[in-house]
Structure formats: C-alpha cells, structure tokens
N, C-alpha and C positions, 0 to 999 in steps of 0.2 A: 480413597475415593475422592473427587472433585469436587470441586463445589461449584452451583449454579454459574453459569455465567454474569446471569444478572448481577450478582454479588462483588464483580468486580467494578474499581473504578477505567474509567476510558484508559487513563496511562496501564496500566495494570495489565487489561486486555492488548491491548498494542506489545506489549510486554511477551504477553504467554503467543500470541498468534505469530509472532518471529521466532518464540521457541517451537511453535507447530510445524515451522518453515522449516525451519531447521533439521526440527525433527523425520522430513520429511524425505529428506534430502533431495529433493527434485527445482531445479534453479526457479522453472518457470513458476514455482507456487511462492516459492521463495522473493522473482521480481514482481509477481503479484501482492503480497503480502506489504512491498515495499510500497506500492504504489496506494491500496487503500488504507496504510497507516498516517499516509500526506493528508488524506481528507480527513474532512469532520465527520463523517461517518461513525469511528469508533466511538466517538463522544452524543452519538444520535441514544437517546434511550432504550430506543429498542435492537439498539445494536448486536445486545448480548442474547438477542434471542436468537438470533442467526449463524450461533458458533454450539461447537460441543466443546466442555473442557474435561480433559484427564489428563488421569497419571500416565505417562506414557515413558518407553527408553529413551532415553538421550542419546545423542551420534558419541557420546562419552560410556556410554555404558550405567548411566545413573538414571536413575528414575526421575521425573523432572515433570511438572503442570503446563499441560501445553493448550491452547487454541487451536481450532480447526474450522474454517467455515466451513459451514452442513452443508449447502448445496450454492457454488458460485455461482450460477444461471441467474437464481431467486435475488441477486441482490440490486441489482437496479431498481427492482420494481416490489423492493421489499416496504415494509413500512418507514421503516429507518432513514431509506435514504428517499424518504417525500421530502420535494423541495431542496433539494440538495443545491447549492449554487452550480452553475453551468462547468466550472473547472474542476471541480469534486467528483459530476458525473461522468465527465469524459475521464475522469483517471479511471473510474470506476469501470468503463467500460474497458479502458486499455485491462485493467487487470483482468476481470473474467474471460477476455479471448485470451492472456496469458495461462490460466489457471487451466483453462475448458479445452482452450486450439478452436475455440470458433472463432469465425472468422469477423471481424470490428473495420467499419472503413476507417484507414490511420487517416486519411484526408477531414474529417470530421471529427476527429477525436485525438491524433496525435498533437494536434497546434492548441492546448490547454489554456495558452494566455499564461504570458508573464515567466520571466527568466529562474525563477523558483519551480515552478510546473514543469518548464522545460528540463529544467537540471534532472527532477524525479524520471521524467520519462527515460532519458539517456540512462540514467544509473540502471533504473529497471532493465534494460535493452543490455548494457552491458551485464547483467546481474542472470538474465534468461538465458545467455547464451555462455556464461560458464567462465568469463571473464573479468567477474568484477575484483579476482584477486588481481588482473596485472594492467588494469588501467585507473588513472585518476581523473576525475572532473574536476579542471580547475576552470575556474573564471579568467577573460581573458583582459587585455588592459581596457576594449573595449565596452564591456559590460562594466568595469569600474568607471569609464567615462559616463556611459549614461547613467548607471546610478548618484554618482556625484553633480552632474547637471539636474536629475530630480531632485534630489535633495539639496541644489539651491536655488529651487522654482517654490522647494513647498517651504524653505526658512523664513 
C-alpha cells in the first residue's frame, strides 16, 4: 500500500511522477510530466494533493511507487499553482494540452521566457512525439555567446 502523497518531499514526488510516466507508457504524459517537473509546482504544498500514489507494475515487470496526477484539467486553477510565476504557468499549460489533447494557444504559451524554458519545451515536443530516444538538444555557440556576454554585464 502507498503512502499519502503528502508524505513526500517535492524531489521525491518529482521522482515517483516520472515513474508514473513511465509507468504509463504513453509519451505525451511522459512530455507532460517533463514539463511540470521544470516548475515550482511540485515544491507548492499543496501539490501532493493533486496526485494519487501507488504500488503499480513497472515497464520492468517489478512493482515500483509511482505518481499520477488525478485530474490534469484541475491543475492551473488548482490551489498549488496560485501565484505561480508567468513561465511556471504557461509550461503548466503546455503540459495539460499534452496530457488532456486540449487544445492551448502555442502563441501565448510556447514563448515561456528564457533559453532554460525554451530548452524544456523542445525536449517535451521531442519526448511527445516518440523521439526523444534519437535527438539531442544541445546549445549552440550562439547561446554560449549571449550567456557569457550576460555574465560579463552582471560581474
């Protein structure tokens, strides 16, 4: 038998809800998953009230504690994610049309701010569509350029 959600700490839960993903075997919950583990969401206190945890099979054949969120719909406008900063809730939104297939305008919600947000969304895109085994994101010299030009504005 599992134990409360609540019971877990944020890394913990982060933890069992990529085993739920997993468990799941279906990408698009899997690049959802990936997407609201980037936010502070998971570390919201009432985070754990929005998941179920059990004992469940593994894609190994073992029995294994996994996370599930109870209902994706609910989680925008859940209590958890009050006040979420603006880049938190547009991933948050890219995940639930992942999760749900409802439809999210990308115009409002794909452009998250900042080359970290960016990066999450690409993985997840690749990751929903079943490719995240044969691409890599890497950074390019350009993104090395701007962040070493910030980092000698803010030294």
């Amino acid at each position: 038998m599992a134990t409360s959600p609540t019971a877990y700490t944020p890394d913990q839960l982060t933890e069992l809800l990529v085993a739920g993903a997993t468990c799941t075997d279906r990408n698009n919950i899997s690049a959802a998953v990936h997407l609201i583990t980037f936010t502070s969401l998971p570390h919201r206190a009432r985070f754990g009230e929005l998941l179920d945890v059990d004992d469940v099979d593994g894609p190994d054949g073992l029995r294994t504690t996994a996370a599930f969120v109870r209902d994706w719909k609910t989680l925008p406008d859940s209590p958890a994610a009050d006040r979420l900063a603006s880049g938190d809730q547009r991933l948050i939104a890219l995940a639930v049309s992942l999760a749900t297939g409802e439809p999210v305008d990308l115009r409002d919600n794909a452009s998250v701010g900042g080359h970290a947000y960016a990066r999450r969304v690409i993985e997840a895109i690749a990751i929903a569509t079943g490719y995240a085994e044969h691409y890599e994101i890497t950074p390019t010299a350009k993104l090395h350029e701007m962040l070493a030009a910030r980092d000698a504005l803010l030294a």
